[in-house]
C-alpha positions in Angstrom: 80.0 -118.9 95.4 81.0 -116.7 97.5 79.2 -116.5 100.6 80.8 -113.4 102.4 79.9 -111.3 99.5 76.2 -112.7 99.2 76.1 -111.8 103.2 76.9 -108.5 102.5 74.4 -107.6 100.2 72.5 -104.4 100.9 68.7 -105.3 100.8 67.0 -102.0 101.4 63.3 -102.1 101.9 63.2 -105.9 100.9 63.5 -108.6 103.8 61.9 -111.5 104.9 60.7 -111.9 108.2 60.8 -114.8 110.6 57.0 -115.4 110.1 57.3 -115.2 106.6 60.3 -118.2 106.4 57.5 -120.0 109.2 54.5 -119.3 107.0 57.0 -120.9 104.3 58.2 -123.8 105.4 54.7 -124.8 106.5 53.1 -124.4 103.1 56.1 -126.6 102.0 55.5 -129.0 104.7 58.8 -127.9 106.1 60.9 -128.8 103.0 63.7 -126.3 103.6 64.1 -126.5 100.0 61.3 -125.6 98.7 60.7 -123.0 101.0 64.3 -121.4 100.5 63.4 -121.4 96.3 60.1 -119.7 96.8 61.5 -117.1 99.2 64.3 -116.4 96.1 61.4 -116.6 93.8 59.3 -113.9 95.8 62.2 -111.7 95.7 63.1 -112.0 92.6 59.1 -111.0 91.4 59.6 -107.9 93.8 62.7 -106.8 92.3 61.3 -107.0 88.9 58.1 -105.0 90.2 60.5 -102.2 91.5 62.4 -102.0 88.3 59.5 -101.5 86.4 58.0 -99.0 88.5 61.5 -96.7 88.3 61.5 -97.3 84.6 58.3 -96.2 84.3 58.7 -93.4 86.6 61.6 -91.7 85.4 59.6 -92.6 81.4 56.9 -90.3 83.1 60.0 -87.5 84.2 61.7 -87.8 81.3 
């Protein structure tokens, strides 16, 4: 892994805030784990929402 290159990933609209990594590690009872996988998992489901939205917006152009 190469963590230099993960680092310098271009996230555009999607971040996490500092209350959201709070809000996470309390509803994991601070299981920096846990909370680190659902944060990955949350983006994950947003990136997958955005795809399918500009599929099925340039469907709609096209």
């Amino acid at each position: 892994m190469n963590i230099e290159k993960i680092a310098a990933v271009k996230t555009g609209r999607y971040s996490i805030y500092i209350d959201d990594i709070f809000e996470l590690l309390k509803s994991t009872n601070n299981n920096a784990f846990m909370a680190a996988l659902l944060a990955y998992n949350y983006g994950f489901m947003r990136g997958q929402r955005a795809e399918k939205a500009r599929a099925k917006k340039k469907a709609v152009k096209g």
